[in-house]
C-alpha positions in Angstrom: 0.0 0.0 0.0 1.4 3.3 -0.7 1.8 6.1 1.4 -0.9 7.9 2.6 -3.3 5.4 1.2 -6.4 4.6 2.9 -6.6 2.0 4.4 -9.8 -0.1 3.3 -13.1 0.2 5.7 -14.1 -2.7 7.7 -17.3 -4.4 6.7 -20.2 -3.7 9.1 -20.8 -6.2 11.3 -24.5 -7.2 11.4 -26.1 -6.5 14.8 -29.1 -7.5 16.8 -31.1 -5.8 19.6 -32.5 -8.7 21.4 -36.0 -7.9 23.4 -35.9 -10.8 25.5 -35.9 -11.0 29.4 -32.4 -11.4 30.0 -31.7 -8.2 28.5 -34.2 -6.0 30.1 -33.0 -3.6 33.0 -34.0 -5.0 36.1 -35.2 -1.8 38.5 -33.9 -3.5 41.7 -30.6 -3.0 40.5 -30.1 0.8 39.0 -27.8 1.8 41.8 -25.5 -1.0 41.8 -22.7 0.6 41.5 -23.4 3.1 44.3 -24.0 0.1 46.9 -21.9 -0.7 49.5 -20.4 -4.2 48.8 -22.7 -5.7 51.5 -25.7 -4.5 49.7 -24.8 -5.5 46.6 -24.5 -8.8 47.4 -27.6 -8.9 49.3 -29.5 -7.8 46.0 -27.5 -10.5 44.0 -29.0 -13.2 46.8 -32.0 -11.5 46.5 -32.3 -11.7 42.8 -31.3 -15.6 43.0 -33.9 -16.7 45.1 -36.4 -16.5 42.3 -35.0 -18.9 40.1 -35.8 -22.1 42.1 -39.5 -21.2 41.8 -38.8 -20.6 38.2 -37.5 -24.1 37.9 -40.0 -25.1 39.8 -42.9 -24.2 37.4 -41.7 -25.9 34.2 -41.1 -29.4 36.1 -43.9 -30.7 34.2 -41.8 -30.0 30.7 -38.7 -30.8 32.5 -40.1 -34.4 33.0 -41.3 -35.2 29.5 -38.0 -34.5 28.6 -36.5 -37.5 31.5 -38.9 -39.7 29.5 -38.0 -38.4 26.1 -34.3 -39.2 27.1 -34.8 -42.4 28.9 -36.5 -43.9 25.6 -34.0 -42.8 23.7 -30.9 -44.2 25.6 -33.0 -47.6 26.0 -32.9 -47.6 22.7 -29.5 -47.6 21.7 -29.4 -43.7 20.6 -27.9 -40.5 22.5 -28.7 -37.2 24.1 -27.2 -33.8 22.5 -26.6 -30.5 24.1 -26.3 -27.8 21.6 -25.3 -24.5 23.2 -23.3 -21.2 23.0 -21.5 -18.9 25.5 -22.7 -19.5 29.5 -25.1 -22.1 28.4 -23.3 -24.0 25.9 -20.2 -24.3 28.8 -22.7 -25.5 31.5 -23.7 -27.8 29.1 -20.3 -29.4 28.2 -19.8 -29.5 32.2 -23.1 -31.7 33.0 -22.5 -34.0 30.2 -18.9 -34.2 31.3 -20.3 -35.1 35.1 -22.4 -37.6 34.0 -19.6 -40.5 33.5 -17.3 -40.0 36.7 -20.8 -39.7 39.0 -22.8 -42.2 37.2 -20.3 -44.7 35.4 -22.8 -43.5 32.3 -21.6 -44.7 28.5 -19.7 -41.7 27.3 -21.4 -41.5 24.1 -25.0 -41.1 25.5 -24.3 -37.8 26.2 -23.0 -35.3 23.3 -22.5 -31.6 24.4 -21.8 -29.5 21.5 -20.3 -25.8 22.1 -20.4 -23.1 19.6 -16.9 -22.3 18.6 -15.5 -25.3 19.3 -13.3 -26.6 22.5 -12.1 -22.8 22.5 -15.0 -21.9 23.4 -14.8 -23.3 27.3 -12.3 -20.6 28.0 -12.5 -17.9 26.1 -15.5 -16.3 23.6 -14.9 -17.4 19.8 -16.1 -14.5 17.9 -19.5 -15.0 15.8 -19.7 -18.6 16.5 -23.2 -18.1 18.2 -24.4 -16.3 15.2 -23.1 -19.7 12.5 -26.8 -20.9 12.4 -25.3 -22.9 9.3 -22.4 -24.2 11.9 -25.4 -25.7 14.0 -27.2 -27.2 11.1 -24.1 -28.8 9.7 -22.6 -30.1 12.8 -25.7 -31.8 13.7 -26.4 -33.2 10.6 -22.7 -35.0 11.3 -23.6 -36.6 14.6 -27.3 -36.6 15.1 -29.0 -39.6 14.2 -33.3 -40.4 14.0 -34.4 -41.6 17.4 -31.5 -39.2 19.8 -32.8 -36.5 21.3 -31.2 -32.8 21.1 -31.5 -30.2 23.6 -30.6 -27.1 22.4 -29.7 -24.4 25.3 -29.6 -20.5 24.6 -30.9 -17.9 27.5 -32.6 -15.7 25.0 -34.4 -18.6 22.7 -32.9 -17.4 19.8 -29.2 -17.9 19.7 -29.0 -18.8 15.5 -26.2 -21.8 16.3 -28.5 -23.5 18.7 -31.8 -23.0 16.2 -30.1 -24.1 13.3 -29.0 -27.3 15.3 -32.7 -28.1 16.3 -33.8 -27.5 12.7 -31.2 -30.0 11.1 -32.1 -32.6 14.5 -35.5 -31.9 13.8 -35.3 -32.6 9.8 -32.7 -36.0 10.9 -35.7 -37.6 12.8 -34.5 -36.5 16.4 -36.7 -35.4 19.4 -36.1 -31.5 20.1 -36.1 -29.5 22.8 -35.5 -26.0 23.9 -34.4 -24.6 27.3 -34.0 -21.2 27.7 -35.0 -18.0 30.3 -37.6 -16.4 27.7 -41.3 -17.5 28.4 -41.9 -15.5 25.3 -39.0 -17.6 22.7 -40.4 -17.4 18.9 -38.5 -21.1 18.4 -40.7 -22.5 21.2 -43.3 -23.1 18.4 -40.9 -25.3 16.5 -39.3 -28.0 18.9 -41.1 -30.9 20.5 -40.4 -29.8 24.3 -40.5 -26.1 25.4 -38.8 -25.3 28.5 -39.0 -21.4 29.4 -38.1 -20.1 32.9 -39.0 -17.6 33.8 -36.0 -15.9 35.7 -36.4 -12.3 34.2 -34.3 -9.3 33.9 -30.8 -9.7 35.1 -29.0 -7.8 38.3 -25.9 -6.9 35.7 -28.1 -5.8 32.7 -27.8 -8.9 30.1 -25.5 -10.8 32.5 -27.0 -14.3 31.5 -24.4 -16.1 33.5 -26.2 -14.9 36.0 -30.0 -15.8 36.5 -30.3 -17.7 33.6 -27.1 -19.7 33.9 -28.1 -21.0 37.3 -31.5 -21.8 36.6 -30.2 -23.7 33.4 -27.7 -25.6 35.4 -30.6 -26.1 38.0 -32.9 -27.7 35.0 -29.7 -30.1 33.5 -28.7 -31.1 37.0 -32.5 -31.8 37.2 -33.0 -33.6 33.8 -29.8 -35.4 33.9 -30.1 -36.8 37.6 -33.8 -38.0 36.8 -32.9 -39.9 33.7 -29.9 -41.3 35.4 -32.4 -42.3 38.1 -35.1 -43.8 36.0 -32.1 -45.8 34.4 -31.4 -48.0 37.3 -28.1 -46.3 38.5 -29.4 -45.4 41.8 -30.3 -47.3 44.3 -33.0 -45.9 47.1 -30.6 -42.3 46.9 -27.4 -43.8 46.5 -25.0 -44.2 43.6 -24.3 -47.3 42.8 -22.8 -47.0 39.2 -20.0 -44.8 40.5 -16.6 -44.5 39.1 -13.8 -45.2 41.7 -10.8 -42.8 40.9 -9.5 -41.7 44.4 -9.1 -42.7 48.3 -12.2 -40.9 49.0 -14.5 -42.7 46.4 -13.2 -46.0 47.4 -13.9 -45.1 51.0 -17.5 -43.7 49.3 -17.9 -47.2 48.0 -17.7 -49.0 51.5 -19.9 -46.6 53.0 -23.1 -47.2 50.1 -22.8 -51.0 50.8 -23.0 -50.5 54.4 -25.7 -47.8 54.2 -27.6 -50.1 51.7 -27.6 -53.4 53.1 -27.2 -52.6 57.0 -23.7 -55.4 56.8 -21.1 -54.4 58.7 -17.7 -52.5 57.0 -15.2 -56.0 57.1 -18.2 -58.3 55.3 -19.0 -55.1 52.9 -15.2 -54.9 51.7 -14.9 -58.8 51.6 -17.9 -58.9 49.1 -16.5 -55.9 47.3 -13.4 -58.0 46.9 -14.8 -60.8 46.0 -16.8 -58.9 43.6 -13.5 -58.0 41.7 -14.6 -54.1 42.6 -18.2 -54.2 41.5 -20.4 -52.2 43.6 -23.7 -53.1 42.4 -22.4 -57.5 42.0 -21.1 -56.8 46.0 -24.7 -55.0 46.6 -27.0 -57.9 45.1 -24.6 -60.5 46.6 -25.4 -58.7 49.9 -28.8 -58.0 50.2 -30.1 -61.2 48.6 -27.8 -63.4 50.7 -26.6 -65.0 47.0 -23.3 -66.2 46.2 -21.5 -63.3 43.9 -21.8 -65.4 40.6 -25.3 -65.9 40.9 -25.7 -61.7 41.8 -23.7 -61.1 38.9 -26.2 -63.8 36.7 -29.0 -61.5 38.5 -28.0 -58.8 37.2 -26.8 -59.1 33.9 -30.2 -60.7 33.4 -31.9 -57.7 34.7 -30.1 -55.1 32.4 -27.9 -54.2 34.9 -30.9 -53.0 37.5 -30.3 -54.1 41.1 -33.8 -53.7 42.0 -34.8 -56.4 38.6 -31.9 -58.4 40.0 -33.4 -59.0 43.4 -36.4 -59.9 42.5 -35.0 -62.4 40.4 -33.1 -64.4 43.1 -36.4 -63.3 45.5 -38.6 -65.7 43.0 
């Protein structure tokens, strides 16, 4: 370029004044920056203790999509997050629980993050705005019978609505969870699940608000279908993964909590069990030798409760 040329203008990006919720001013909050620490925390606590009751009042949606997920793991397919910014992270983070807490197949849960692994840690420019990326990079994994739960605090984040349109068009079940009652996209998915959380204390601060009530919903969802999938018995986990001193200690403790034996007979069967928590549990509680409680419950799908009454009858 020669001197003194101009340099050439930057296109205009496009830009979009969204009119949900999440981005309205929230008139509790106007003199934030005036309060004294104290205080503003006290409005932040304040502010929180709505979203539980939000949660609270879409539980009916919330469950149809535990029964929507259950049929689809029973049947051999998966469960996708879709997501971008706050929501697509705390998605990645309860599909990454799920394994370590519940000994769950990796594959059954797919969180999907606009922008790519980047994303976790810092914000990839655009990406939530690639409604194309969505559609394409569902159309690679999603398959007819999975089910796809797309996750965006204003209900229309373009990456997670594209997604849902190519899941949708693939045969999958959709759903959407977001903090905006009044989503346009909540016409076009199977399950709609809008909480109701409202303006935010830091104006359009969705990791706020609308991140905790979204991490509320998919620490909901995700416990429920592990639940209704067999790897809990009464309220205890029984498909955990033992990694550390404390979760082998953890293991001891659920047999003796479970079956009321005493700590030396629970770590013999746990031995004898070659580690396995729920063959040590059966064994246990049905009085039956470990091959037969490992019989039971391979059998029984791997559900201690089928497996009992198996060796009951």
């Amino acid at each position: 370029m020669t001197a003194g040329a101009e340099m050439p203008a930057r296109p205009a990006r496009p830009t979009v004044r969204v009119g949900a919720p999440t981005e309205r001013r929230n008139p509790l909050s106007v003199d934030l920056d005036l309060m004294s620490t104290r205080d503003v925390l006290t409005v932040i606590n304040e502010a929180d203790r709505r979203v539980p009751a939000a949660v609270a009042a879409v539980l009916d949606e919330i469950a149809t999509t535990v029964d929507l997920a259950v049929a689809a793991l029973r049947g051999g397919h998966r469960v996708h997050y879709f997501g971008a910014g706050t929501s697509g992270r705390l998605g990645v983070l309860d599909a990454a629980e799920l394994a370590p807490t519940f000994n769950s197949p990796r594959h059954w849960f797919c969180a999907h993050l606009a922008g790519g692994p980047d994303a976790m840690w810092r914000a990839v420019e655009d990406a939530e705005d690639d409604d194309r990326g969505g559609a394409v990079e569902a159309a690679s994994c999603v398959r007819a019978g999975d089910l796809v739960v797309g996750l965006a605090a204003s209900g229309r984040t373009p990456y997670v609505l594209g997604a849902l349109a190519s899941a949708h068009a693939k045969g999958a079940s959709t759903v959407l969870l977001c903090a905006n009652p009044e989503a346009e996209a909540a016409r076009s998915v199977d399950v709609f699940i809008g909480v109701d959380t409202g303006p935010e204390v830091v104006t359009g601060s969705t990791r706020m608000k609308a991140g905790t009530a979204q991490k509320l919903v998919l620490n909901t969802f995700s416990t429920a279908v592990m639940v209704r999938l067999g790897r809990v018995y009464s309220n205890l986990m029984i498909d955990m993964v033992a990694t550390n001193a404390k979760l082998r200690g953890r293991m001891i403790s659920i047999l003796v909590e479970a079956t009321g034996c005493s700590e030396e007979l629970c770590r013999q069967a746990l031995t004898e069990a070659d580690g396995d928590l729920k063959t040590a549990l059966v064994a246990l509680v049905s009085g039956a030798e470990i091959d037969a409680a490992r019989a039971a419950l391979a059998r029984s799908a791997d559900q201690v409760r089928g497996a009992l009454a198996l060796l009951a009858s």
